[in-house]
VMD Tcl script that builds the backbone (N, CA, C; Angstrom):
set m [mol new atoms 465]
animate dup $m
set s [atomselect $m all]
$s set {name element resname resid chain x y z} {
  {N N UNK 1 A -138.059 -173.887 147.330}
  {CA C UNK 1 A -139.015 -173.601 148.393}
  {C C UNK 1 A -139.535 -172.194 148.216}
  {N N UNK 2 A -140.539 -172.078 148.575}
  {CA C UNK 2 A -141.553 -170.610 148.184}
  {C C UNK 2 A -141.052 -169.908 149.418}
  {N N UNK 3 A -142.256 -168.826 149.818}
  {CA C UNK 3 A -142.162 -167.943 150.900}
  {C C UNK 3 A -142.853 -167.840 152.283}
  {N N UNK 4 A -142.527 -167.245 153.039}
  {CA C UNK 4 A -143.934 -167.204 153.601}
  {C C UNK 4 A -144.083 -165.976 154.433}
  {N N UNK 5 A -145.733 -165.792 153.522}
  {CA C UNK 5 A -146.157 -164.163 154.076}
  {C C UNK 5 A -147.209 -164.094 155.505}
  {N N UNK 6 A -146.653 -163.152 155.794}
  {CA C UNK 6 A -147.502 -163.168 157.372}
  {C C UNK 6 A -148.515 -161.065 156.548}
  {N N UNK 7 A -149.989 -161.899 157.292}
  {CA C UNK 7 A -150.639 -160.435 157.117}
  {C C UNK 7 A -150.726 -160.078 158.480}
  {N N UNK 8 A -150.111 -158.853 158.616}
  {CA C UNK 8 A -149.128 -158.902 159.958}
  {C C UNK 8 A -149.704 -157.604 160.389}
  {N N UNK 9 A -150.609 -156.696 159.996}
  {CA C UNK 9 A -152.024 -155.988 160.740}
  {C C UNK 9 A -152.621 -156.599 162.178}
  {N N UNK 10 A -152.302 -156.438 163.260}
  {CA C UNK 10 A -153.022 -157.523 164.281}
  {C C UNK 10 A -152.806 -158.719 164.666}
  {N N UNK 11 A -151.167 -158.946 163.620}
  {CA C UNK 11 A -150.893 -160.165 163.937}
  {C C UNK 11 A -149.759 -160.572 165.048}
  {N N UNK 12 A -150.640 -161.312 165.584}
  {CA C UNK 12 A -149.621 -161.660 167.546}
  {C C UNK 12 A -148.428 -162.913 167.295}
  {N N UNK 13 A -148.163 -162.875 166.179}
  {CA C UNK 13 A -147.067 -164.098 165.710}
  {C C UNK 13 A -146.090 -163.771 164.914}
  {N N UNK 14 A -145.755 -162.533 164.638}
  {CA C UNK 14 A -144.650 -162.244 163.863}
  {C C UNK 14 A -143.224 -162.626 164.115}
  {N N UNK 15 A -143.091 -162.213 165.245}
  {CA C UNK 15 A -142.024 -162.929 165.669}
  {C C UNK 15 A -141.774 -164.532 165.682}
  {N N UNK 16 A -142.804 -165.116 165.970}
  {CA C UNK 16 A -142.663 -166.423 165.610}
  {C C UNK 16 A -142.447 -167.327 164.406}
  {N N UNK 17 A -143.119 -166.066 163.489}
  {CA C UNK 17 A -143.001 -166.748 162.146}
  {C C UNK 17 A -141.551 -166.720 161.600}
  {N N UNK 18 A -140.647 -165.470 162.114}
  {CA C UNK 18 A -139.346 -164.699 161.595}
  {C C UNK 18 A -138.356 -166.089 162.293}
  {N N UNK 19 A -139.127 -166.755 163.398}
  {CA C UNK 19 A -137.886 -167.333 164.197}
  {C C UNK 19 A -137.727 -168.801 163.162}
  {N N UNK 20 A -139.226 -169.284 162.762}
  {CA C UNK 20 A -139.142 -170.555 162.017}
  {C C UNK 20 A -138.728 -169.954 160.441}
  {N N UNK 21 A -138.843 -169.023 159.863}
  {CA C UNK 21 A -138.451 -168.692 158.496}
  {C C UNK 21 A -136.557 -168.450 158.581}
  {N N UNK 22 A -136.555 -168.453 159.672}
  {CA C UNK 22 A -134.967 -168.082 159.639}
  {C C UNK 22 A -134.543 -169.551 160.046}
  {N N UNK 23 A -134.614 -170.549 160.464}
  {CA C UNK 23 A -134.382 -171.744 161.148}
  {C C UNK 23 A -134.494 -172.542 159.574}
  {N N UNK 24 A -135.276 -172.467 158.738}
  {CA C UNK 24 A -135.214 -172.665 157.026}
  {C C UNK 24 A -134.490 -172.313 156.091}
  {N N UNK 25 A -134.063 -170.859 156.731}
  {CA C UNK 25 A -133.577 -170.091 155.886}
  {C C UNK 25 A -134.518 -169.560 154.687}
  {N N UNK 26 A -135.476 -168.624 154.925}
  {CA C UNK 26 A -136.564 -168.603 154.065}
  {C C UNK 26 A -137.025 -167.469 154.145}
  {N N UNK 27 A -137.085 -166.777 153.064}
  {CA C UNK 27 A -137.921 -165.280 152.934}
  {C C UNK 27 A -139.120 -165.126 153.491}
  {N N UNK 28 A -139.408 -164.158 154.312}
  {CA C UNK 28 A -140.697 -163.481 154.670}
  {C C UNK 28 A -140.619 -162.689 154.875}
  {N N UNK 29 A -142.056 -162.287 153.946}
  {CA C UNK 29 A -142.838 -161.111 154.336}
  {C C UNK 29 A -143.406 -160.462 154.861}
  {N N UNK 30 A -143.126 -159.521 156.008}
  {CA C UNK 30 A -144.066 -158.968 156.597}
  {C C UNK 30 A -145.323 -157.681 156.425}
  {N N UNK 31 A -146.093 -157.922 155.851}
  {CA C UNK 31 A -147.106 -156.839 154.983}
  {C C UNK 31 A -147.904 -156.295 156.064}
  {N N UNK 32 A -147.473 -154.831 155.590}
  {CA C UNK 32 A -148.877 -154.067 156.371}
  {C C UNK 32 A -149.105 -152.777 155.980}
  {N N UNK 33 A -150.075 -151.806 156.579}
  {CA C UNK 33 A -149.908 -150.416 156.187}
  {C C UNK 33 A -149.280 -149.635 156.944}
  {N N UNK 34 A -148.379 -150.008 157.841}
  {CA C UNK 34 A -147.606 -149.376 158.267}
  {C C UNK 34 A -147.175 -149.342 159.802}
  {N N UNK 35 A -146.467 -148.929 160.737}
  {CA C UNK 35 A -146.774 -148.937 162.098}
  {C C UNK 35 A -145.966 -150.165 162.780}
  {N N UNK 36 A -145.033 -151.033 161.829}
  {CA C UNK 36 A -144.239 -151.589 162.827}
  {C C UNK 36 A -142.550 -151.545 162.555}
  {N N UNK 37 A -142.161 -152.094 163.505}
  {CA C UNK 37 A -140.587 -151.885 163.671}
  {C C UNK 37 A -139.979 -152.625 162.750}
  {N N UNK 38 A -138.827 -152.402 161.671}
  {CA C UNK 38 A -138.620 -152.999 160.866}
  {C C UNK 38 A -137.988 -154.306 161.677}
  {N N UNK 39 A -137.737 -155.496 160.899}
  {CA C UNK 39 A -136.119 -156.709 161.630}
  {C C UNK 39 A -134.774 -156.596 160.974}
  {N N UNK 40 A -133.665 -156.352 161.319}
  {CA C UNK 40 A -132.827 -156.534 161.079}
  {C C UNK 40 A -132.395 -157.682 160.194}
  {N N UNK 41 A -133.220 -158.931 160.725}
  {CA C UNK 41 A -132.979 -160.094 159.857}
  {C C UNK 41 A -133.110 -159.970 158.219}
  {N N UNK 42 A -131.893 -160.523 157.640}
  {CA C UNK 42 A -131.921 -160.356 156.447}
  {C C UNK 42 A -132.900 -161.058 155.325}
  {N N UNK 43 A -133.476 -162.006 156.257}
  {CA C UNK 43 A -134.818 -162.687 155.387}
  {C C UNK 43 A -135.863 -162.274 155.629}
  {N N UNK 44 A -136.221 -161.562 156.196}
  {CA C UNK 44 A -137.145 -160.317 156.311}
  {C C UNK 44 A -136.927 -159.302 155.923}
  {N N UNK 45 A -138.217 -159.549 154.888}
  {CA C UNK 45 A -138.918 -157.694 154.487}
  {C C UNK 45 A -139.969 -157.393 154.665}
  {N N UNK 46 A -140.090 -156.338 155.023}
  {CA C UNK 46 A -141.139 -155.165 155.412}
  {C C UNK 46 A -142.048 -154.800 154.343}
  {N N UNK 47 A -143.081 -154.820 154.309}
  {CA C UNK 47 A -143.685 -154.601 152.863}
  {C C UNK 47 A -144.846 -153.762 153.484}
  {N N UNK 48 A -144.623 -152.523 153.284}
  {CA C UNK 48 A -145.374 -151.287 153.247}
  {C C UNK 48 A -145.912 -150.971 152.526}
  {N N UNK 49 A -147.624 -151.237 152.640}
  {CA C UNK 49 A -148.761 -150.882 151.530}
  {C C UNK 49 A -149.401 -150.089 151.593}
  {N N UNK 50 A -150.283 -149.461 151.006}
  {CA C UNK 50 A -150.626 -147.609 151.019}
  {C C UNK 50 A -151.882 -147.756 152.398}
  {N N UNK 51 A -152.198 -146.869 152.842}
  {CA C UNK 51 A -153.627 -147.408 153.538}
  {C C UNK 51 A -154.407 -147.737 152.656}
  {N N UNK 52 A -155.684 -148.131 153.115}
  {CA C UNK 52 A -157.091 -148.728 152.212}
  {C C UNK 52 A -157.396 -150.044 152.823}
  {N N UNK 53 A -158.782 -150.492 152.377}
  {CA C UNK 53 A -159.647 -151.967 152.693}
  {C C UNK 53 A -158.636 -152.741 151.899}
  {N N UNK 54 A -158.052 -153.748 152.895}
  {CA C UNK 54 A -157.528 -155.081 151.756}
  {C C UNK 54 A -156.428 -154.613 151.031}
  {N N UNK 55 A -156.172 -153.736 151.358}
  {CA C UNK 55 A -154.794 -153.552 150.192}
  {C C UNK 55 A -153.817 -154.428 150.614}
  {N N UNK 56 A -153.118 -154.982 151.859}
  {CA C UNK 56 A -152.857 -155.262 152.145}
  {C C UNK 56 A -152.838 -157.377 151.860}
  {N N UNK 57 A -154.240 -157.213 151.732}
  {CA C UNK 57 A -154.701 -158.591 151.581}
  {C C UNK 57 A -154.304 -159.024 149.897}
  {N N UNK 58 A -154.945 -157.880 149.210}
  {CA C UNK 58 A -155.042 -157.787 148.079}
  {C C UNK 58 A -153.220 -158.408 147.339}
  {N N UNK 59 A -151.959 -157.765 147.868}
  {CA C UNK 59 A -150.758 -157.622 147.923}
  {C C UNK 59 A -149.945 -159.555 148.140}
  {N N UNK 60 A -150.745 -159.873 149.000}
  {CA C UNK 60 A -150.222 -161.432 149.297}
  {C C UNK 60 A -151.036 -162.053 148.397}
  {N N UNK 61 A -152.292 -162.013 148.106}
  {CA C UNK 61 A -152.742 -163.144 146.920}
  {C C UNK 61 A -152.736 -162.662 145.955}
  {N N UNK 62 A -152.253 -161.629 145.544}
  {CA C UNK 62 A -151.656 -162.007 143.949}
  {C C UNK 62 A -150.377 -162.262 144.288}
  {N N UNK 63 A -149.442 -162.648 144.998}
  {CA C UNK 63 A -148.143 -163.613 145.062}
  {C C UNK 63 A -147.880 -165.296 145.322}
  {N N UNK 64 A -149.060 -165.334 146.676}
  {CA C UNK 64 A -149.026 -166.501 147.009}
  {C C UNK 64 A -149.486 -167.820 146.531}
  {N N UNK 65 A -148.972 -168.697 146.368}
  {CA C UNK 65 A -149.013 -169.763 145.131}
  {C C UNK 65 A -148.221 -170.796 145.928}
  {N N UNK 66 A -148.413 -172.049 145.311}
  {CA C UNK 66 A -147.678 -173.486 145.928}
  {C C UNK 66 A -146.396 -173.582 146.011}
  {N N UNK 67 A -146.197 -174.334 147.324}
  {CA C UNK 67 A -145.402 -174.149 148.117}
  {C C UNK 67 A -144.936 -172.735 149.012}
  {N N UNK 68 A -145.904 -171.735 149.118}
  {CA C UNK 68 A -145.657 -170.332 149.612}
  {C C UNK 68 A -146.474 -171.062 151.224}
  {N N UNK 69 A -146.016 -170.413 152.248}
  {CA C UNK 69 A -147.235 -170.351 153.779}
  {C C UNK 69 A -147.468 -169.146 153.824}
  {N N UNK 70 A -148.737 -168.910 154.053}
  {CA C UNK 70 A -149.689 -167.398 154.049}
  {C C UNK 70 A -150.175 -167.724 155.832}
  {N N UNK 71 A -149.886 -166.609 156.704}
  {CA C UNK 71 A -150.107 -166.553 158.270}
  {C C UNK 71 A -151.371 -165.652 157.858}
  {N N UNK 72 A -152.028 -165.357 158.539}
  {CA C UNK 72 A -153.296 -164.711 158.144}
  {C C UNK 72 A -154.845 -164.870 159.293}
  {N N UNK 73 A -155.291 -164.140 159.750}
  {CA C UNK 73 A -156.800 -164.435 160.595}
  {C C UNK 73 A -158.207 -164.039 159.138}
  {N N UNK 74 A -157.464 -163.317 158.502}
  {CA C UNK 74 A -158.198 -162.814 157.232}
  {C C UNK 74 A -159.077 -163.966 156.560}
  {N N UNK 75 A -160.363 -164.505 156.605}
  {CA C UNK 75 A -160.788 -165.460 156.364}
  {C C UNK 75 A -161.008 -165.487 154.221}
  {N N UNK 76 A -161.264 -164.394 153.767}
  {CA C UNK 76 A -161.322 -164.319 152.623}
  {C C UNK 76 A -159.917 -164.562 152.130}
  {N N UNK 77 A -159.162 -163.433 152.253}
  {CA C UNK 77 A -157.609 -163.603 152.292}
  {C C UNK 77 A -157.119 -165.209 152.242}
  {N N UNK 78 A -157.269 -165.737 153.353}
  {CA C UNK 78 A -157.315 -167.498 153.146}
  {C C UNK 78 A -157.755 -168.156 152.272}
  {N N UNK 79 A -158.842 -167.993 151.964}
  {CA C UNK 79 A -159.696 -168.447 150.835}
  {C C UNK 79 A -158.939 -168.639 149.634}
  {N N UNK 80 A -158.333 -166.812 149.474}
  {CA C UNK 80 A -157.603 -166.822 147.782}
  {C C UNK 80 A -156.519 -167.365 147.652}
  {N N UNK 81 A -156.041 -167.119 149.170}
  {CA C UNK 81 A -154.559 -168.248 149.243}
  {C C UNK 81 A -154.659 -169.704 148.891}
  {N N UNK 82 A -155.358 -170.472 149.337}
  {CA C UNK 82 A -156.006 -171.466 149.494}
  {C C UNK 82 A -156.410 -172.293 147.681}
  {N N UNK 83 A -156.791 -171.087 147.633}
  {CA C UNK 83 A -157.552 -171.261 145.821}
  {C C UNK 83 A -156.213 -171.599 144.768}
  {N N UNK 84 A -155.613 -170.648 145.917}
  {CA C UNK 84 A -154.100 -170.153 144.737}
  {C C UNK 84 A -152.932 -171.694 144.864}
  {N N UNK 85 A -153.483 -172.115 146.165}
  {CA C UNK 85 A -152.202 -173.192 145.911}
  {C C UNK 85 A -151.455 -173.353 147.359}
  {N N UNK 86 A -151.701 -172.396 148.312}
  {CA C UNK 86 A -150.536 -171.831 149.067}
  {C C UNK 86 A -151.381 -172.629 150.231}
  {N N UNK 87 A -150.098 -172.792 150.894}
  {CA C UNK 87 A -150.823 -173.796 152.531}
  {C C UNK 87 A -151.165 -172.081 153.542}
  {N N UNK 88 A -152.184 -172.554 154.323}
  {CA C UNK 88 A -152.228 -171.195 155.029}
  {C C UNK 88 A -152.577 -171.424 156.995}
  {N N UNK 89 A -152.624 -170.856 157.537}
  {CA C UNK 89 A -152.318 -170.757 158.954}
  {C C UNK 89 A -153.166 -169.552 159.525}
  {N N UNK 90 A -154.126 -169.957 160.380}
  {CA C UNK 90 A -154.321 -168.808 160.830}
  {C C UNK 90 A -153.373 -168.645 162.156}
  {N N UNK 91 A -153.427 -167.686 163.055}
  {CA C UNK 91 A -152.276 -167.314 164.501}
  {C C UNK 91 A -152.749 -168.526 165.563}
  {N N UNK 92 A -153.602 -168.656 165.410}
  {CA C UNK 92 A -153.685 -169.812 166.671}
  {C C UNK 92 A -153.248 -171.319 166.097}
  {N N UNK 93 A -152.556 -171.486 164.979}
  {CA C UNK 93 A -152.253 -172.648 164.391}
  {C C UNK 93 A -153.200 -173.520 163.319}
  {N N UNK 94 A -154.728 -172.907 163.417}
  {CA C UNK 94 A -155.281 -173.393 162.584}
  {C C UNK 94 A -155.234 -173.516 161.417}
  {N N UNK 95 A -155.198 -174.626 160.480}
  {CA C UNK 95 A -154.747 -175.017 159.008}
  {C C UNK 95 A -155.703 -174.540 158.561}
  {N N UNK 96 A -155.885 -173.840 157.143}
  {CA C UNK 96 A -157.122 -173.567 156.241}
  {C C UNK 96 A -156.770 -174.257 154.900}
  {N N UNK 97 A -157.868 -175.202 154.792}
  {CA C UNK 97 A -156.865 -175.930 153.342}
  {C C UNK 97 A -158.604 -175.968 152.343}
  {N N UNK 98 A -158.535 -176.781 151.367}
  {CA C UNK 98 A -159.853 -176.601 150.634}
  {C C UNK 98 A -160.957 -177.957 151.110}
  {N N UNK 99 A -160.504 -178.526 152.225}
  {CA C UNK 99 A -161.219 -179.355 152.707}
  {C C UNK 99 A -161.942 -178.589 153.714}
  {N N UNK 100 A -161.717 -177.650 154.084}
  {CA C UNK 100 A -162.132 -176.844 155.633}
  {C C UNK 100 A -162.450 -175.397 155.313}
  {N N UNK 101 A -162.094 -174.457 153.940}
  {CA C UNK 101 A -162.150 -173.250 153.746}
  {C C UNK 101 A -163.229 -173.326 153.348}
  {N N UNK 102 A -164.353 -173.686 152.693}
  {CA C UNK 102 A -165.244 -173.540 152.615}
  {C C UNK 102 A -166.539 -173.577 154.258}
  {N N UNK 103 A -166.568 -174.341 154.992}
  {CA C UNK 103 A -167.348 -173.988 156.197}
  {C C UNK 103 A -166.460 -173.018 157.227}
  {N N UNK 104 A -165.634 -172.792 156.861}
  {CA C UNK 104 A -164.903 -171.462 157.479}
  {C C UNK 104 A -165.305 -170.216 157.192}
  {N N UNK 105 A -165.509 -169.937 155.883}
  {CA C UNK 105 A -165.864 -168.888 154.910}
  {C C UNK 105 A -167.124 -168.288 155.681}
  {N N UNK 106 A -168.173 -169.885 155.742}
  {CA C UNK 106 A -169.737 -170.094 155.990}
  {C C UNK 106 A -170.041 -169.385 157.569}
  {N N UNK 107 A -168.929 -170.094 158.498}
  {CA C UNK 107 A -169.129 -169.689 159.890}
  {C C UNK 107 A -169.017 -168.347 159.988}
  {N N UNK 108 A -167.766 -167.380 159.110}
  {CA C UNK 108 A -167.363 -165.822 159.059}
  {C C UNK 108 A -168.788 -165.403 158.960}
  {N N UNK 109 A -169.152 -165.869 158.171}
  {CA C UNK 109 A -170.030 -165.223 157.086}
  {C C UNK 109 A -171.707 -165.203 158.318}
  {N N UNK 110 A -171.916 -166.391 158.890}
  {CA C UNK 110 A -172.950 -166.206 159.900}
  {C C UNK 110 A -172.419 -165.379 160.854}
  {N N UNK 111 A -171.640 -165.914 161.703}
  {CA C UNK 111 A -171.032 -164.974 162.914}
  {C C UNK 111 A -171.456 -163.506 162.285}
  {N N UNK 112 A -171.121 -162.924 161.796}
  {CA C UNK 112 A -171.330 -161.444 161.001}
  {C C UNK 112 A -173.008 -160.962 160.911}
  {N N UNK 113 A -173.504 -162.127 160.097}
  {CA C UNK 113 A -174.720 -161.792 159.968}
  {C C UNK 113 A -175.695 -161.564 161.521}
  {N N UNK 114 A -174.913 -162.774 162.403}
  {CA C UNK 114 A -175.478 -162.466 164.073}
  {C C UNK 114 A -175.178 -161.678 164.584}
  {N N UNK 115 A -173.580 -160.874 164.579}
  {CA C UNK 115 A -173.279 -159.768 165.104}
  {C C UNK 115 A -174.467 -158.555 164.570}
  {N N UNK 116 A -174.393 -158.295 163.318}
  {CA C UNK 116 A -175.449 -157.424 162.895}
  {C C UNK 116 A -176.945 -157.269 163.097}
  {N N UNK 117 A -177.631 -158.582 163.718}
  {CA C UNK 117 A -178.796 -158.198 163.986}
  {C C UNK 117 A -178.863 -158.174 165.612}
  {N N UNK 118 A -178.023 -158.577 165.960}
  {CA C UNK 118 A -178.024 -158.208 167.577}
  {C C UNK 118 A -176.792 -157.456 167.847}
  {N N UNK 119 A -177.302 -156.154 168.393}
  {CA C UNK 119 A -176.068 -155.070 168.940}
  {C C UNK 119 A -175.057 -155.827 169.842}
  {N N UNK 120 A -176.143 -156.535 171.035}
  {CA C UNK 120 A -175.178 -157.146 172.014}
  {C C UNK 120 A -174.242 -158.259 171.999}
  {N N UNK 121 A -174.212 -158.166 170.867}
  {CA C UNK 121 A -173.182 -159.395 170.286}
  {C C UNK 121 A -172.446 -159.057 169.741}
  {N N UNK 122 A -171.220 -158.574 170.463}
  {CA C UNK 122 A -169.879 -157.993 169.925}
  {C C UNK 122 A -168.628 -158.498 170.507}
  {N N UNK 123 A -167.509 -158.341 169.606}
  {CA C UNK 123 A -166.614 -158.937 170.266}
  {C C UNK 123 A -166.615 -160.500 170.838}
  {N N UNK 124 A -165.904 -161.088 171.778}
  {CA C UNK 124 A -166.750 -162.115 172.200}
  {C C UNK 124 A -165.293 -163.104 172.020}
  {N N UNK 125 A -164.472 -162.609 171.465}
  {CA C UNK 125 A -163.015 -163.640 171.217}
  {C C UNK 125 A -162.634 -163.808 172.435}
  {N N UNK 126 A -161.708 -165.257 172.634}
  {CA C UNK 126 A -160.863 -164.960 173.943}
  {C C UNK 126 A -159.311 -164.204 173.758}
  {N N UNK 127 A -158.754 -164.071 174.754}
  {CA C UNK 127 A -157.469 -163.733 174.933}
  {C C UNK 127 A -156.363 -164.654 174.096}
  {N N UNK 128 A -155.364 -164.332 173.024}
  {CA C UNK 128 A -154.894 -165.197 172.932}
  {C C UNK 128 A -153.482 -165.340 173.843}
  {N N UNK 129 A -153.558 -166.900 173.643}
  {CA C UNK 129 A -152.877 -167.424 174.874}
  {C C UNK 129 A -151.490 -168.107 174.381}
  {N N UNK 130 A -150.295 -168.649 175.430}
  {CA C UNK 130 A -149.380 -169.015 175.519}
  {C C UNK 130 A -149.629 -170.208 174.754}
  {N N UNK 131 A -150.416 -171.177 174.618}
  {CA C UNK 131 A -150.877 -172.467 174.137}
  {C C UNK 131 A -150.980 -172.167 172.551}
  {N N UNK 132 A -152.336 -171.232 172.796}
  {CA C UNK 132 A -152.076 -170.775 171.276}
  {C C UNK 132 A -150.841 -170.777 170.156}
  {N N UNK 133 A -150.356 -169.735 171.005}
  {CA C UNK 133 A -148.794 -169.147 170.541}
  {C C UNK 133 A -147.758 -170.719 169.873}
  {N N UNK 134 A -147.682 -171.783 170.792}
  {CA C UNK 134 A -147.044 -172.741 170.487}
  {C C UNK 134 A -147.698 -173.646 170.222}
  {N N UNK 135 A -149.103 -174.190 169.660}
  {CA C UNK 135 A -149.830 -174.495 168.338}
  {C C UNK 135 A -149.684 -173.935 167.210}
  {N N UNK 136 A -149.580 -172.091 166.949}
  {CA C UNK 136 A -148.951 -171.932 165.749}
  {C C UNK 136 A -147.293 -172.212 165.205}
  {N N UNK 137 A -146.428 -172.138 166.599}
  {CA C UNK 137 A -145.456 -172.116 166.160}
  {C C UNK 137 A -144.768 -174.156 165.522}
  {N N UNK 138 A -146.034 -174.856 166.197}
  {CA C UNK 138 A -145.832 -176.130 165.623}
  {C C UNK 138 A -146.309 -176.274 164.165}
  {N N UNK 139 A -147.250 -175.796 164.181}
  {CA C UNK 139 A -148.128 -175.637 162.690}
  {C C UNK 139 A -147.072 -175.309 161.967}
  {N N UNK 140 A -146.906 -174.610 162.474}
  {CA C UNK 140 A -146.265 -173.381 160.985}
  {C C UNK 140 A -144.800 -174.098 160.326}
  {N N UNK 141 A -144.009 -174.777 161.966}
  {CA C UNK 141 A -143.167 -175.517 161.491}
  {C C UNK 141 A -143.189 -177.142 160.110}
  {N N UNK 142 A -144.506 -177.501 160.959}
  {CA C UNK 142 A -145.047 -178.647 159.841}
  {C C UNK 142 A -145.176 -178.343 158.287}
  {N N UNK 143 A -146.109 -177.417 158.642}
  {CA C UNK 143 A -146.860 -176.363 156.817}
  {C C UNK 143 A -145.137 -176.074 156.550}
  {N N UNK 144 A -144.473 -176.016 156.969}
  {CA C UNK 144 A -143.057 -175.494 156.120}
  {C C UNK 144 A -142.193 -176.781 155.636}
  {N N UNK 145 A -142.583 -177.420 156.410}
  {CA C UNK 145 A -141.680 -178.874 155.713}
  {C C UNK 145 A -142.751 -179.965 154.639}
  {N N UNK 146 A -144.190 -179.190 155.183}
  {CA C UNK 146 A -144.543 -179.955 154.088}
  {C C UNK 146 A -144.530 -179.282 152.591}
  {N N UNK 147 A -144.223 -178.069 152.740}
  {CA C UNK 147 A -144.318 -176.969 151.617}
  {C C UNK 147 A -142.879 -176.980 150.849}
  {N N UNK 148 A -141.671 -177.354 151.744}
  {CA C UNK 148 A -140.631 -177.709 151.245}
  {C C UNK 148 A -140.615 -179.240 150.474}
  {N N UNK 149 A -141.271 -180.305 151.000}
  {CA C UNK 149 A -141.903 -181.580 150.231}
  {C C UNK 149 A -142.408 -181.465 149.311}
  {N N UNK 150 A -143.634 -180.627 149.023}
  {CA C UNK 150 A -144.709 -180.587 147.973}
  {C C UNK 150 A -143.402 -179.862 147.063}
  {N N UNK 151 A -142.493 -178.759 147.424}
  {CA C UNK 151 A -142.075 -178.011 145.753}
  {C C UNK 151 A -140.779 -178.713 145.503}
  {N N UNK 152 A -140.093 -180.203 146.231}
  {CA C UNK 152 A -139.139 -180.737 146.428}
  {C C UNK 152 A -139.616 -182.276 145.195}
  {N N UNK 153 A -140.631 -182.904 146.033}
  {CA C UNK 153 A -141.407 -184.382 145.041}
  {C C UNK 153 A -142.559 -183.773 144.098}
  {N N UNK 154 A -142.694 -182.682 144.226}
  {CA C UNK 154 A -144.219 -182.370 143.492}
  {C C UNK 154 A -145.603 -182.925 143.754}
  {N N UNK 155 A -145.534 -182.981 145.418}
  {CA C UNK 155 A -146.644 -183.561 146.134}
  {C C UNK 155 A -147.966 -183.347 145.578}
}
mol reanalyze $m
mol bondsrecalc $m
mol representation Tube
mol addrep $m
């Protein structure tokens, strides 16, 4: 069974991910540039990357590969995961696989272009919520048993 990395900059699920990677018994990574509390848990590591754009991002896809789960809101980041092999998750539970990463990419990619020609169009996310929270923590449980399947039969 692979790993699974959380890009853990902004990310409201860390703890959740540590509770299902330990319930596996399964390494994760928690990557960032810095600024959070280490875990005690011994299948957790801390992976401290220099500041910069993406370094961070940059750090999980050159690792992540099949049978790995990549946690992530990073829509490019997904992408390379995605490319690479690796099942991926964004925090609200959403799957990004190569059936769906491509009009995902497309929507980033407008949303952006609308934010930029209209000022007043900023921000605009909701709150994330308790529901949320336990949609990813079902997801994430699934993507792990199917990730343990795929490097188990060679799905």
């Amino acid at each position: 069974m692979g790993v699974i990395y959380v890009d853990a900059d902004a990310c409201p699920v860390k703890a959740e991910a540590e509770k299902v990677a330990t319930r596996h018994g399964l390494r994760l990574f928690i990557v960032s540039n810095g600024g959070l509390r280490p875990s005690r848990n011994p299948l957790v590591e801390m992976v401290f990357v220099p500041d910069g754009p993406d370094v961070a991002d940059m750090w999980i896809a050159e690792r992540a590969g099949p049978g790995d789960v990549v946690v992530t809101g990073d829509i490019p980041l997904a992408a390379k995961c995605v490319e690479a092999g690796a099942r991926v998750l964004k925090h609200n539970g959403e799957a990004l696989s190569r059936a769906n990463i491509g009009n995902v990419l497309a929507t980033r990619d407008l949303m952006a272009d609308l934010r930029a020609a209209d000022p007043f169009r900023q921000g605009g996310g909701r709150a994330f919520s308790r529901a949320d929270r336990s949609r990813f923590l079902d997801a994430l449980e699934r993507a792990v048993q199917a990730a343990k399947r795929e490097v188990t039969h060679g799905d």
